[in-house]
C-alpha positions in Angstrom: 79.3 -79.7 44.2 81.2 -77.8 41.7 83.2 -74.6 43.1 81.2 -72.2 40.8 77.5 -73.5 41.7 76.1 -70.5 43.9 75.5 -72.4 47.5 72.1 -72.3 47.9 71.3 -70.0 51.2 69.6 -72.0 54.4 65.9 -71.1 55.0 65.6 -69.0 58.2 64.2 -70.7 61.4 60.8 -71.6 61.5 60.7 -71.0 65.1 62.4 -67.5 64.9 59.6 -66.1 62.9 56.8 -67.7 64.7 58.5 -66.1 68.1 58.2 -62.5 65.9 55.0 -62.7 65.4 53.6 -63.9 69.1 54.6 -60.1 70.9 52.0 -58.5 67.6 49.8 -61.5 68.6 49.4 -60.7 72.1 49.4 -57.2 71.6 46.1 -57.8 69.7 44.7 -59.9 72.3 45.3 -57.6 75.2 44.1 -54.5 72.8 40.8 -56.1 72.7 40.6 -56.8 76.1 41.3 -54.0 77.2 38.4 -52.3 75.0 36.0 -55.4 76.4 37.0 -54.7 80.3 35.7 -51.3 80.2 32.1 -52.4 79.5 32.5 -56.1 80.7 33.4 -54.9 84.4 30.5 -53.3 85.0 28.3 -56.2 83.6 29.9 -58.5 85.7 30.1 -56.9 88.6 25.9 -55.9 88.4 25.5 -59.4 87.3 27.5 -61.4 90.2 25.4 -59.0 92.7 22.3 -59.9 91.2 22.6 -63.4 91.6 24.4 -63.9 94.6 21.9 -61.4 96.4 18.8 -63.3 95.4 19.5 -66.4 97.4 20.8 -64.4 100.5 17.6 -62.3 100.3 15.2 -65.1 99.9 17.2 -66.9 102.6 17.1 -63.8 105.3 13.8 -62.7 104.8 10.6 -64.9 105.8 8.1 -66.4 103.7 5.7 -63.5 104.3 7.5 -60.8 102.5 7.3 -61.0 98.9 10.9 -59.4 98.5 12.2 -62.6 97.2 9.8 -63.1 94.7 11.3 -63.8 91.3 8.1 -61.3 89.9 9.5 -58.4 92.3 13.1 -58.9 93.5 14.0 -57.6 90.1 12.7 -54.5 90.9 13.7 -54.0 94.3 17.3 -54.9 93.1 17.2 -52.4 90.1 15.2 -49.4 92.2 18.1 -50.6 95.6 21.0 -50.5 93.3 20.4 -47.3 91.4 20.5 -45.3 94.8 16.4 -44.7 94.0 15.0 -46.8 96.8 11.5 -46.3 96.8 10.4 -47.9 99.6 7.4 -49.9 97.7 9.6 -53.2 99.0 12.2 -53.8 102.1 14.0 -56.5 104.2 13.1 -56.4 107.6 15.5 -58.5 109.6 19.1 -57.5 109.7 20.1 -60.1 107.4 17.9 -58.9 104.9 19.5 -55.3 105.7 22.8 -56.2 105.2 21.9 -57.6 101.7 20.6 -54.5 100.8 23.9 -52.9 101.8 26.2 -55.2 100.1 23.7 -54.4 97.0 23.8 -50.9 97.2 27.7 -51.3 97.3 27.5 -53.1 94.0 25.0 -50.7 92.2 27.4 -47.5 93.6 30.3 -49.6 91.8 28.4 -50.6 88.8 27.5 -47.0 88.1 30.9 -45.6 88.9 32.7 -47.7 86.3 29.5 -47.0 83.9 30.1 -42.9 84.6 33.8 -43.1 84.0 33.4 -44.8 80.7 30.8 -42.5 79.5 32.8 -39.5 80.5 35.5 -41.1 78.7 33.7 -41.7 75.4 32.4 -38.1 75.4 35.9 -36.7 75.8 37.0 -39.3 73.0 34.1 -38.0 71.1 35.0 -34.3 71.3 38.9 -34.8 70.8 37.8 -36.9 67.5 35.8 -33.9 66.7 38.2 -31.4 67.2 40.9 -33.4 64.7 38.4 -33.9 62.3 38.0 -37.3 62.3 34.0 -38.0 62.7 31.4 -38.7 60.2 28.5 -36.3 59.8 25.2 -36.7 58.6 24.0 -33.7 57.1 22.1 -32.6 53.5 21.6 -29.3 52.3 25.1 -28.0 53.8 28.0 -25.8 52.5 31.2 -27.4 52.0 34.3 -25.2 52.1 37.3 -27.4 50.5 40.3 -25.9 51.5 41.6 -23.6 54.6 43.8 -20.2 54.3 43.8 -18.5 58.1 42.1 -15.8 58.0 40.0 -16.0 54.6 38.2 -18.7 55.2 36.7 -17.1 58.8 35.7 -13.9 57.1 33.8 -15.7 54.4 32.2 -18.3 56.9 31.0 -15.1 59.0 29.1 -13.6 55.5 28.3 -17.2 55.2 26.3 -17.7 58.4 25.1 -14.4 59.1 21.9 -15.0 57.2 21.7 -18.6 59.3 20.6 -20.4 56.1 23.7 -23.1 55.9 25.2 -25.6 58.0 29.1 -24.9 56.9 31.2 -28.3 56.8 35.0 -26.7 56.2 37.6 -29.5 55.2 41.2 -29.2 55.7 44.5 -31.3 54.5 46.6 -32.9 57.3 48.9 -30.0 58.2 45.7 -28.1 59.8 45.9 -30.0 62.7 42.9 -29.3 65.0 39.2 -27.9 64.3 40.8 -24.0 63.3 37.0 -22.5 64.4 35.8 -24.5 67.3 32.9 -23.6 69.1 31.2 -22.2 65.6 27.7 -23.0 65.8 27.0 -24.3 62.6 30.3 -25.2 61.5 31.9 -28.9 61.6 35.0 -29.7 60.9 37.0 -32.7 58.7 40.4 -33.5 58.3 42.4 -35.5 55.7 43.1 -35.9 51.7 40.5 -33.9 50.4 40.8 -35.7 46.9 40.0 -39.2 48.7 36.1 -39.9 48.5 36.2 -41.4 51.8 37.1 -38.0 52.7 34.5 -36.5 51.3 32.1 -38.8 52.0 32.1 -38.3 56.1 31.5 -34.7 54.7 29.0 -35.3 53.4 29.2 -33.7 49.8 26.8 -36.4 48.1 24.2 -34.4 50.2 25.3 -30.7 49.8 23.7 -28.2 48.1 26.7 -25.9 47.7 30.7 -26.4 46.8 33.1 -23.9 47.6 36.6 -24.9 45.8 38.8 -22.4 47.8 42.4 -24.9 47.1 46.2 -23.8 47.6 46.8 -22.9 43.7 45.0 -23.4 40.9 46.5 -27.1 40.3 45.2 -28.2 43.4 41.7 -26.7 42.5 41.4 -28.9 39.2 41.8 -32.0 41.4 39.3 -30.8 44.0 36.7 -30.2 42.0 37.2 -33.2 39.7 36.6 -35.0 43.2 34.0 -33.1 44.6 31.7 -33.2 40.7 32.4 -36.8 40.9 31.0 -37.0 44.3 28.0 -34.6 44.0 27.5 -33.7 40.3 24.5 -31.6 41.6 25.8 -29.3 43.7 26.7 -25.4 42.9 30.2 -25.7 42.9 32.4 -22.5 42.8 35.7 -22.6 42.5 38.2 -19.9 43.5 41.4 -19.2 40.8 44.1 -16.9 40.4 44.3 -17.3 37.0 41.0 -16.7 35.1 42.2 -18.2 32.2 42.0 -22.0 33.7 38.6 -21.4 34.2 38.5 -22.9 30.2 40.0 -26.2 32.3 37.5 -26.8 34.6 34.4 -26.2 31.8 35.8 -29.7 31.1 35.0 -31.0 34.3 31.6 -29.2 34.8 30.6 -26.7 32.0 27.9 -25.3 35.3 31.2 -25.1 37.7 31.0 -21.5 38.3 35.1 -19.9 38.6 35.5 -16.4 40.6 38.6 -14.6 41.2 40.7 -16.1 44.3 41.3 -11.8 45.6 37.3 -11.6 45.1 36.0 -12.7 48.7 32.6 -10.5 48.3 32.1 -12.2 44.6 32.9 -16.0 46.2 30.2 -15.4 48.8 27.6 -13.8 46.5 27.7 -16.6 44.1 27.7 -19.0 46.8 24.4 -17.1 48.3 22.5 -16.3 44.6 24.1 -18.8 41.8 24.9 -17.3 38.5 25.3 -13.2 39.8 29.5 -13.9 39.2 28.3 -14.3 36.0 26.2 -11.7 35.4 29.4 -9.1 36.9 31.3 -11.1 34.4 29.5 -10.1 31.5 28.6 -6.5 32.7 32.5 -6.1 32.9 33.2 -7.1 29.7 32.5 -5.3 26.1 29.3 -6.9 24.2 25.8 -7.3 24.6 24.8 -5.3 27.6 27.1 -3.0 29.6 27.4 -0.6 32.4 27.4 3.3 31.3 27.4 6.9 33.1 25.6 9.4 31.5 25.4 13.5 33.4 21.8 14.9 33.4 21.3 17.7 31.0 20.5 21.0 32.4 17.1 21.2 30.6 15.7 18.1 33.2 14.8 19.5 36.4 12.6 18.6 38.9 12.5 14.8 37.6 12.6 11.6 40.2 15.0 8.6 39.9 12.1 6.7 39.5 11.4 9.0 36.4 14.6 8.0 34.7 14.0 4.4 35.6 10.6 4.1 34.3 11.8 6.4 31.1 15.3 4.6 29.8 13.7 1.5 30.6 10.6 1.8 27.9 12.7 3.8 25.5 16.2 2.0 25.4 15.6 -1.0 27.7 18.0 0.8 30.5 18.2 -0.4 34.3 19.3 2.7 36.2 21.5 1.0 38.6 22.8 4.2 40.9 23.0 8.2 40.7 26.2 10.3 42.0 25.5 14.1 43.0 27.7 16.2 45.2 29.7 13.3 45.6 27.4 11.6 47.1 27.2 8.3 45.7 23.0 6.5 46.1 22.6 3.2 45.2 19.0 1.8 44.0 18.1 4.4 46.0 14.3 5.2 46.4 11.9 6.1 43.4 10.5 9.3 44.7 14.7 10.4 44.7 14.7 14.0 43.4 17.7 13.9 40.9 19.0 17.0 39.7 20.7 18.6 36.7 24.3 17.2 36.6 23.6 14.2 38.4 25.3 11.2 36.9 23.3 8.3 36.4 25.1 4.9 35.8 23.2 2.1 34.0 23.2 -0.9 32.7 22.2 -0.5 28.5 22.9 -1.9 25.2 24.7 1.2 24.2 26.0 4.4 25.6 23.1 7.2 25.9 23.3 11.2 25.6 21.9 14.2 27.0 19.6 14.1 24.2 18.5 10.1 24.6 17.7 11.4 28.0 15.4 14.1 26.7 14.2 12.2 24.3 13.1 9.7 26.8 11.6 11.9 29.2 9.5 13.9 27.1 7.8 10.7 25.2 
C-alpha cells in the first residue's frame, strides 16, 4: 500500500451494535407488558376460577342439584363472584361450600384489580386533561387562541355569562396546566397552536367562532392563517396592537374581523353580534354616517325623547342614540323620556344638525 493512500477505517462490530439495541428492545417488550398485565390479571385470574370451580362444583354437589349445570353454573358463578348472591342457586354440602368460598375469593380479587385500574385511568384521564392533552368532540364552540393571565379570564366570564358557548381556550407549551380548571364550560388544549393537529383535538373545523388573541401581532398573522385554513367558516376575530396590519390579514380572510388588542369590551361584542366592531369603526371615523351632539333650543319644551326620535329620523334620517341633562347621562333611555330645553342629544346622522333642524323637525 502506498504511504499516502488514506487507510481505510475497520467497520465497527456487528455484535456491539446488536448488544445496543437489545436494552431499547426489551424495554419495549416489558413497556407493553406492563400495559397488558393490568387488564390481563384480572382476565386470568376470573378465568382460572371459572374453570377450575366448575369441575369441583359438579364433583361436590349431587346429581340432584342443577348448580353444575353448564345452562346455570354460569350464572351462579357470575351472581357468587360479584359479591350479589341471590340465593336463586346454592351448594349444599361442605364441599360445595367451600367452592363457593374459594369463588368468592376470586371474584373479590378480580374486582379489586378491575377497581384499581379504573381509578387509575380516571386519574390518568383528569391529569391528561388538566395538561391539555385530550381530544374534544365539540361543534358550535368558541375557541380562544392564545392565553395572557388575567385577560383571557375576564373575557371568558363576559363570554359565558349569557351560557350560549362551550369555550375551548388553547395555550403554547410554557402554560403548563389547564390555567381555569373547574370552569364549566371551558376545556382546555395545550401545544403549537400553528400545528393542525393542534387545532384539530380543538376542534376548530367545528367552531362557530375564532378569537385570535396571540402574543404580538406577528404571531397573530400565523394564527389565523392556521385557524382560516382549518375552519374558513368561522367568525374569526383577531386582536392587534397595530390597526394598520389589519390591511395584512384582509389577505388571509377579507371577513376576518381585527379589533384593537386594549379593547376587551369591543373583542367580546364582536365575538357575541359579528360585524358591530365595524359598525364603531365606521361611526368613529369621518364619512358617510357619524355620531353628533346637538343642545335643545329653548323654544322646545315639553317634547319626549321619543319625540326627537320619531322627528330627526323622518326629517334627516337621525338615530338618537342618548340625551345628557344635569349631567346625567340616559342611554336609549325610554320613549315617554321628558327632555328638556338644553338637553344634549347625541346622534348618529349624515351631517351635523342645528337648533333650527331641530325646530324644523319638530314642527313638520
Amino acid at each position: 500500500m502506498h504511504p499516502c493512500t488514506p487507510r481505510p477505517h475497520p467497520d465497527p462490530p456487528k455484535a456491539a451494535s446488536s448488544v445496543g439495541r437489545v436494552p431499547v428492545f426489551l424495554s419495549r417488550v416489558l413497556t407493553h407488558l406492563t400495559r397488558a398485565r393490568t387488564w390481563v390479571l384480572p382476565v386470568s385470574v376470573v378465568s382460572l376460577v371459572f374453570v377450575t370451580s366448575w369441575p369441583l362444583m359438579a364433583w361436590a354437589e349431587p346429581d340432584s342439584n342443577p348448580i353444575a349445570d353448564p345452562g346455570v353454573y354460569w350464572w351462579w358463578f357470575v351472581v357468587t363472584a360479584s359479591t350479589v348472591g341471590y340465593g336463586d342457586y346454592f351448594p349444599e354440602t361442605v364441599g360445595g361450600h367451600l367452592v363457593g368460598v374459594y369463588v368468592i375469593v376470586g371474584g373479590i380479587a378480580t374486582l379489586t384489580t378491575l377497581f384499581a385500574r379504573l381509578a387509575e385511568l380516571i386519574e390518568s384521564a383528569k391529569g391528561r386533561r388538566m395538561k391539555g392533552q385530550i381530544e374534544l368532540d365539540l361543534s358550535g364552540h368558541l375557541v380562544i387562541l392564545g392565553y395572557s393571565p388575567g385577560r383571557t379570564e375576564r373575557m371568558v366570564d363576559e363570554l359565558t355569562a349569557e351560557g350560549r358557548w362551550q369555550v375551548v381556550l388553547c395555550a403554547w407549551h410554557d402554560v403548563e396546566s389547564d390555567p381555569l380548571p373547574g370552569r364549566d364550560g371551558v376545556h382546555f388544549v395545550r401545544g403549537d397552536l400553528t400545528e393542525e393537529d393542534v387545532l384539530r383535538r380543538a376542534c376548530v373545523g367545528h367552531a362557530e367562532a375564532v378569537l385570535v388573541d396571540a402574543r404580538d401581532d406577528n404571531e397573530a398573522l400565523a394564527l389565523t392563517v392556521a385557524s382560516t385554513h382549518v375552519n374558513p367558516h368561522a367568525h374569526t376575530v383577531v386582536t392587534l396592537r397595530d390597526m394598520d396590519r389589519a390591511r395584512n390579514l384582509s389577505y388571509v380572510d377579507d371577513s376576518v374581523r381585527c379589533v384593537q388588542w386594549h379593547s376587551l369590551r369591543m373583542v367580546t361584542e364582536e365575538l357575541q353580534d359579528p360585524g358591530i366592531s365595524q359598525i364603531y369603526a365606521d361611526l368613529m371615523t369621518h364619512g358617510g354616517g357619524n355620531t353628533y351632539s346637538t343642545e335643545v333650543p329653548e323654544t322646545l319644551v315639553d317634547r319626549t325623547f321619543g319625540e326627537f326620535q320619531q322627528a330627526l329620523g323622518l326629517g334627516f334620517r337621525a338615530t338618537v342614540l342618548a340625551a345628557r341633562a344635569d349631567r346625567e347621562l340616559l342611554i336609549s333611555p325610554d320613549w315617554a323620556t321628558p327632555i328638556a330645553a338644553g338637553t344634549t342629544l347625541y346622534y348618529v346622522a349624515e351631517r351635523r344638525l342645528d337648533g333650527a333642524d331641530l325646530e324644523h323637525a319638530l314642527h313638520h
